[in-house]
N, C-alpha and C positions, 0 to 999 in steps of 0.2 A: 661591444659584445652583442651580439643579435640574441634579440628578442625571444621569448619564446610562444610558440602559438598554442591557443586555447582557444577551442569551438564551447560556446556557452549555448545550450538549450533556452532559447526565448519566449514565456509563451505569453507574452504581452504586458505581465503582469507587474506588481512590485516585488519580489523576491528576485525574480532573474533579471530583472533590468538593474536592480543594485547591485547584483552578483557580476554581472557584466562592466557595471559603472567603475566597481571596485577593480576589478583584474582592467583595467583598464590603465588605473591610477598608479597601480601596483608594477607599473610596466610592461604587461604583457601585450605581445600581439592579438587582440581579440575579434573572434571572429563570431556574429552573432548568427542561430541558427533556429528555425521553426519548426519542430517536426507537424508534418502535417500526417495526421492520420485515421480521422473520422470525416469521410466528404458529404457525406449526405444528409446533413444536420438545419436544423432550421437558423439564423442566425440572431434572430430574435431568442428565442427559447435557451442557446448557447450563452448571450451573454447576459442573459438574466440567472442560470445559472452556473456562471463564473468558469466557462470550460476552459480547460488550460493550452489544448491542443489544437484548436476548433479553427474554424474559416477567420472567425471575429479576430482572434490571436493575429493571424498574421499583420495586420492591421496596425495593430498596438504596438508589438515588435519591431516591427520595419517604422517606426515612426521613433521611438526610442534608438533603434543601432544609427537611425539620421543626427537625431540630436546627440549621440554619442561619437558619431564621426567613426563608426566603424561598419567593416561589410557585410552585409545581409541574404543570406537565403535560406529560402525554405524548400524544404528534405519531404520528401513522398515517403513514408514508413507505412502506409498502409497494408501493404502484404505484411509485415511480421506484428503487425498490429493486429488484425482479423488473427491470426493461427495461434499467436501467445499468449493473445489479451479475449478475443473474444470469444472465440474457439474453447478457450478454456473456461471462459465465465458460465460459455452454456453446458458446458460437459459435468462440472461441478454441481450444478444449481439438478440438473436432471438427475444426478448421483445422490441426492439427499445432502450435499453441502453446502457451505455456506462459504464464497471465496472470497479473496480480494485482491479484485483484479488492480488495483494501483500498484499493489509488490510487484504482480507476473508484468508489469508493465515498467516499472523503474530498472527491473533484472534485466528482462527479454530487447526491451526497444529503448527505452531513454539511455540505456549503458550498453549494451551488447550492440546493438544494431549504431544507435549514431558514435561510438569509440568504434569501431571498426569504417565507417567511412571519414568519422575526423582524422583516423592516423592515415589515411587514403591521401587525404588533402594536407599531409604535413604536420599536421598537430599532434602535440605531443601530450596533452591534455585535454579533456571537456570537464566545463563546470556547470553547476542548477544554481537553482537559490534555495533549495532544501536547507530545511534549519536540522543540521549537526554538521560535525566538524571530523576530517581524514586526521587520523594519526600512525607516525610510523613507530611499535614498540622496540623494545631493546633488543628481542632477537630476531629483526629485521623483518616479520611480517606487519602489514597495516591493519585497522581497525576503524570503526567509529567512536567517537565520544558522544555526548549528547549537548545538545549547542546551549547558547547561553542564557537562553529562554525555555525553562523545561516547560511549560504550557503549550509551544510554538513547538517543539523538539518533533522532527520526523524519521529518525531512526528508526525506529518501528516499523517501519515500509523501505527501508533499507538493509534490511539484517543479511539477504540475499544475495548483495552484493559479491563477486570473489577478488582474490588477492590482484591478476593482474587490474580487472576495474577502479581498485579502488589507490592502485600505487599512480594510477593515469585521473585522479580525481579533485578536484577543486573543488571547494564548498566554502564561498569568501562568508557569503551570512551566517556562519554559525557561531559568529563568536559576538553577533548584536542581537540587541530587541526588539520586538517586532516596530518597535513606537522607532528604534531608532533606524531603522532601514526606511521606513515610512519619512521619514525627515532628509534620508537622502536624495531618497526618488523625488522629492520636492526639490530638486537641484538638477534633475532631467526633466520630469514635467507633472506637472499639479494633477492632471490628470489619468497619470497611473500612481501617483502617489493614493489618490481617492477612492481609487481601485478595489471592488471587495477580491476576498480570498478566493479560489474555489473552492467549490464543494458538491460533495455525493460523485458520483459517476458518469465521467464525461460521456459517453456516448447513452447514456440513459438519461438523460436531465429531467424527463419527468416522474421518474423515480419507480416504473411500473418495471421490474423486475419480470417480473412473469410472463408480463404483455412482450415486453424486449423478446423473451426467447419463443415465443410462440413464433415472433413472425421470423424469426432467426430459423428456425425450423420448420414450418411449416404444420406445427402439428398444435393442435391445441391440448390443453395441459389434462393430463388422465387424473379423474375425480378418485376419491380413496377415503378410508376410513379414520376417521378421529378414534382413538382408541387410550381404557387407561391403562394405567401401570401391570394392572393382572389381566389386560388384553379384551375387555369388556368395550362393545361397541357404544362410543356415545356419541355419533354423529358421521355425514359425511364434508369432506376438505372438498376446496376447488382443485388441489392438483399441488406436489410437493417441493413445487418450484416456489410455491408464495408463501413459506414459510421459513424460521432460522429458530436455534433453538433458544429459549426466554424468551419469544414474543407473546405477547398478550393480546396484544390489539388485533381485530381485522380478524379473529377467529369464527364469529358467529354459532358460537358456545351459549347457549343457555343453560348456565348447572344449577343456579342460584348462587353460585363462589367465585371467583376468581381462578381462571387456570391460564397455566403458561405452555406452552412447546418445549417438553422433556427431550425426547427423542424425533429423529427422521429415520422411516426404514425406506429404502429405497426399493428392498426383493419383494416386498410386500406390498405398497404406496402405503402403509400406516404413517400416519402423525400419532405420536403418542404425548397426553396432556397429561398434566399434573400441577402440584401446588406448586408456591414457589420456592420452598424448600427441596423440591426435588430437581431444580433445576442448576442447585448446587453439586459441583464435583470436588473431590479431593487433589484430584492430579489429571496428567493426560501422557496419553502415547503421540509422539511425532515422529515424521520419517520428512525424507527431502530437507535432510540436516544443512547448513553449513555453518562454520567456524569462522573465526578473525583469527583470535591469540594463536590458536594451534591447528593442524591440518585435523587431528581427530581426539577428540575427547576419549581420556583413560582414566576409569578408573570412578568415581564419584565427586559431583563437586556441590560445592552451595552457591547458587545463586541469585539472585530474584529475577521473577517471568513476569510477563504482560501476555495475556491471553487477546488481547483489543489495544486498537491504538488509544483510546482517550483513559487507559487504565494507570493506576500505579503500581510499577514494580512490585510485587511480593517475596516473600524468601520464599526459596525451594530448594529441593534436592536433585539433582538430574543422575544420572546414569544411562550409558549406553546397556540396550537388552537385544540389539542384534545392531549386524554392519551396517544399517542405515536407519536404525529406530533407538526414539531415545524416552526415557521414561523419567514424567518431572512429578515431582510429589510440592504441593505446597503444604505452610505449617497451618495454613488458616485455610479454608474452604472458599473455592471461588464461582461467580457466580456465571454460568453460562459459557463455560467450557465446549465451544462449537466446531466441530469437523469442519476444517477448511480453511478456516480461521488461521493465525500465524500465534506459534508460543516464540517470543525471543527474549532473550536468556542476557542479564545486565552483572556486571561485576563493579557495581556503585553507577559509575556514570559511562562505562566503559562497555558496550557490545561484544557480550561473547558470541554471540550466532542465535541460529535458531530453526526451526523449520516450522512442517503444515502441520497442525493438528490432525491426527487420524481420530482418537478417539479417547473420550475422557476417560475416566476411572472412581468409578461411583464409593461409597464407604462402602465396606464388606457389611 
């Protein structure tokens, strides 16, 4: 019986090189692959902050598919990388939102763009080493679960996914912990077993947000007013790209109190401050829905939402309020309910969908 082929997403690290190690063992034809798609990076700064995409990657990759005895290359994805990943980081952050760009980057390029040149080259699947797990339900759509480490669990930056991506999908690590994937990769090599995770945003690794889109743009960031809740002037911001809403830090507020970022207006360039009670919402509106269980949600359900990846589920109530906007109510008040942001919608351990937050929904 011939094999089947799977292009595994490589980016040096220990997740996909066990991912890879496993479909290996598992019998499949595995074909190891690098998306390269940030070129202008420094590679010092890259692997001090864990990039997963980066020059450094290739390196790690290509030394792993050696010791695993399978074939290697790396994929230029930089065009749909700038248009869906970056394109969009800075269109948001100028809009008064707050994005994240690893979802439009898991959806756009690591699934859409490399499954369309894997099934080019024969393959009939691509796998990550994302921690959860593809499932097929009873009435024959797919879904994620949430893998077997909920601290580790990357669902959350997967809700996005659609039905053909995810029937063409591999995910061997989500049924280990992260100690026991780390024990594997010590059976390819000590030194990506030792490997830190990534983390923050690959093509930003020193973390300046604002500075990134300035030179992205060429425009430096238009100053604007701190303002409170009844619109009273108390101060002026650098520009509404260097703000999210709950931040405290980095304000340069002197009130005598503690204030946080309530609101961003973008028609106005206001930041609007307030306590941190007011930075609590009740619910939020989202639109750029998708679904796993069913093509479109009828009718009202309960479920629990994550507003943020390191959150825990909450109950809520969702409903659809127009064909592409959905309206989630929690029973307990959440804190920092931010535009741009992802609500995804869980039925225990199970991924009902989810979209973008357009806009929270304050107590009356």
């Amino acid at each position: 019986m011939e094999k089947k082929r799977v292009v595994v997403g490589m980016s040096g690290g220990v997740d996909s090189s066990v991912a890879a190690y496993l479909l290996k063992e598992q019998g499949y034809d595995v074909v190891g692959v690098t998306m390269q798609i940030w070129q202008d990076e420094d590679p010092e700064q890259v692997q001090e902050n864990g990039g997963c995409c980066g020059l450094t990657a290739v390196d790690d990759a290509r030394r792993v598919a050696n010791a695993l005895g399978i074939p290697y290359y790396v994929m230029n994805f930089k065009k749909p990388f700038e248009e869906n990943v970056i394109d969009y980081f800075v269109r948001e952050y100028l809009e008064g939102r707050t994005p994240n760009p690893c979802i439009a980057c898991n959806r756009y390029v690591k699934w859409e763009s490399l499954l369309e040149r894997s099934l080019a080259i024969g393959a009939e699947y691509i796998a990550t080493g994302h921690y959860a797990k593809v499932v097929r339900l009873e009435n024959g759509r797919y879904a994620l679960e949430q893998s077997a480490t909920l601290e580790k669990d990357q669902t959350y930056a997967l809700y996005n996914l659609n039905q053909e991506q995810l029937a063409r999908t591999l995910m061997p690590v989500g049924d280990y912990t992260k100690e026991e994937v780390r024990q594997m990769a010590e059976k390819i090599s000590v030194r990506i077993a030792n490997k830190p995770d990534s983390q923050e945003i690959c093509f930003v690794p020193d973390k300046d947000y604002a500075g990134f889109i300035e030179r992205h743009t060429g425009a430096p960031s238009k100053e604007g007013d701190f303002v409170d809740l009844e619109g009273r002037v108390l101060g002026r911001h650098k520009g509404i790209a260097h703000y999210t809403v709950g931040q405290r830090k980095g304000l340069g507020l002197s009130l005598g109190r503690p204030c946080f970022v309530v609101e961003i207006r973008p028609q106005t360039g206001e930041v609007v401050v307030g306590t941190d009670q007011d930075v609590y919402a009740i619910g939020c509106i989202a639109d750029r829905l998708n679904f796993m269980p069913f093509e479109q949600l009828e009718g009202t359900l309960r479920v629990q939402g994550k507003v943020r990846y390191n959150q825990k589920a909450s109950d809520c109530t969702v409903r659809m309020i127009g064909e592409d906007r959905l309206e989630c109510i929690f029973d307990t008040p959440q804190r920092a309910v931010t535009p741009g942001q992802a609500l995804v919608l869980y039925d225990k351990n199970l991924v009902v969908g989810g979209g973008t937050i357009l806009a929270s929904i304050k107590k009356e």
